[in-house]
KEKE-3310 file (N, C-alpha, C; in steps of 0.2 Angstrom, whole numbers, plus 5000, padded with zeros to 4 digits):
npx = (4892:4878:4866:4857:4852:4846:4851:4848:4859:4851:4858:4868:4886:4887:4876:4867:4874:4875:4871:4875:4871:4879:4877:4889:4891:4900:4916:4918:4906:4900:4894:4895:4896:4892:4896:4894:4899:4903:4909:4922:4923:4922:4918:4921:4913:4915:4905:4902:4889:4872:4868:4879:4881:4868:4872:4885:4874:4867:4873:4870:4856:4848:4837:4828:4826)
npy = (4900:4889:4885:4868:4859:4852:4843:4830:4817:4801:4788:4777:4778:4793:4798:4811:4819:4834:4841:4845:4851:4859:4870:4874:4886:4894:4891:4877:4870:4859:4851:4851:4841:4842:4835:4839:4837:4847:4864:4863:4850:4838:4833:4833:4832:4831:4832:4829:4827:4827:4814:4810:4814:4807:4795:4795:4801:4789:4782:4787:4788:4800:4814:4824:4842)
npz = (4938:4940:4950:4949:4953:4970:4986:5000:5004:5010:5013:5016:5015:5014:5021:5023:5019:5008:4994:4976:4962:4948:4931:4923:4914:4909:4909:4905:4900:4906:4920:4936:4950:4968:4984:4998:5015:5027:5028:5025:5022:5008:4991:4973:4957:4939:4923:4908:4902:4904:4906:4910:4924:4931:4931:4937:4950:4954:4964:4976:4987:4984:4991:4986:4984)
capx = (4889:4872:4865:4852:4845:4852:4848:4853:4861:4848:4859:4873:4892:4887:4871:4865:4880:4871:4873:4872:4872:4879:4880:4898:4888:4904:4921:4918:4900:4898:4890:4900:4892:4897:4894:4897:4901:4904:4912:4927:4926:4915:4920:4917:4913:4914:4903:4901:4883:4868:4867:4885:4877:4862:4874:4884:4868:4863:4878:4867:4849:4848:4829:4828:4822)
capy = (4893:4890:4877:4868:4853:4850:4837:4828:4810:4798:4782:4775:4782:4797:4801:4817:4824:4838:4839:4850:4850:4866:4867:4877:4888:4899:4888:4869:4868:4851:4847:4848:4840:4843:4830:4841:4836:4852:4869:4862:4843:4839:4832:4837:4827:4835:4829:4834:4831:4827:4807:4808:4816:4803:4790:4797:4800:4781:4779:4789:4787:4807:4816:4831:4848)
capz = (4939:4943:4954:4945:4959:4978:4991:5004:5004:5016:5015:5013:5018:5013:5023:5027:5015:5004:4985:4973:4954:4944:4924:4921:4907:4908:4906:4903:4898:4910:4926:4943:4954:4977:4988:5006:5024:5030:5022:5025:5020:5003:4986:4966:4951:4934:4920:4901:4900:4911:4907:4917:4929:4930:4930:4945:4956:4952:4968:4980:4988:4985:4993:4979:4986)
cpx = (4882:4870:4856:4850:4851:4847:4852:4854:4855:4851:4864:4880:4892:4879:4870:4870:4874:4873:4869:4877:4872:4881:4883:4895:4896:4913:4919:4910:4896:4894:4895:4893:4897:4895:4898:4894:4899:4907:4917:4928:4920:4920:4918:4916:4912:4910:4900:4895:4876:4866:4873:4884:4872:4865:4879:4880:4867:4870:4874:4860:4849:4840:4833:4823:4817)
cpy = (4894:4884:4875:4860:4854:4847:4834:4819:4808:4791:4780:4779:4788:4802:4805:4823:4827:4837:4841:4851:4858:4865:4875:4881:4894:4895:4881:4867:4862:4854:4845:4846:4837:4840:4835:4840:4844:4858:4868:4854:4843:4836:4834:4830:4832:4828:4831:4835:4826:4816:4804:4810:4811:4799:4789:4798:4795:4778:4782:4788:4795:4809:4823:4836:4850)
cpz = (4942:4944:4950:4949:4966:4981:4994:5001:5009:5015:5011:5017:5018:5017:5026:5024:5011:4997:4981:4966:4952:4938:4926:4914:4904:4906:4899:4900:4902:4917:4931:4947:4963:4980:4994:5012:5028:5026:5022:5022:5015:4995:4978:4962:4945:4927:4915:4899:4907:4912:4912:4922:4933:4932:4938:4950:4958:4962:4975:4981:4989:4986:4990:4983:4980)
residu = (UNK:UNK:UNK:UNK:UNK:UNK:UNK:UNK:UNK:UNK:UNK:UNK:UNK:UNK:UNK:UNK:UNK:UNK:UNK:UNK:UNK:UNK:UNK:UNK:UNK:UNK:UNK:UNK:UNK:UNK:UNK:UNK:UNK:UNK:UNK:UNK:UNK:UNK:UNK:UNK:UNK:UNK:UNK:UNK:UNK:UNK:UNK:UNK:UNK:UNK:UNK:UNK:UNK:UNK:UNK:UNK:UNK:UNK:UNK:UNK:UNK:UNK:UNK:UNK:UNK)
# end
C-alpha cells in the first residue's frame, strides 16, 4: 500500500484524529482510508474508487498536509 494524502481531523468528534488515504495497488485496487486516535484506537474505510473516497471525507473538516 501507499499512502497518497494524510491530515488531521480540526472539528468535529473526531478532532485532531489523523487520516490517511492509501490505494491497495496490490489486493483490492480500492482506497482504505484510517481515521487514528492513537496506535492502538483508529478505524478503516475501504473504497473502490476515489469518488467514495471524496464522499467519505465530505464527514470531516480534514487540514491536508
Amino acid at each position: 500500500m501507499s499512502v497518497i494524502k494524510k491530515g488531521i481531523v480540526r472539528s468535529g468528534e473526531y478532532k485532531g484524529w489523523k487520516v490517511e488515504v492509501d490505494f491497495d495497488e496490490g489486493d483490492t485496487k480500492g482506497y482504505y482510508i484510517y481515521i487514528i486516535k492513537s496506535p492502538t484506537e483508529g478505524y478503516d474505510a475501504w473504497c473502490k474508487d476515489m469518488e467514495g473516497v471524496n464522499d467519505e471525507l465530505e464527514k470531516w473538516n480534514v487540514e491536508w498536509e
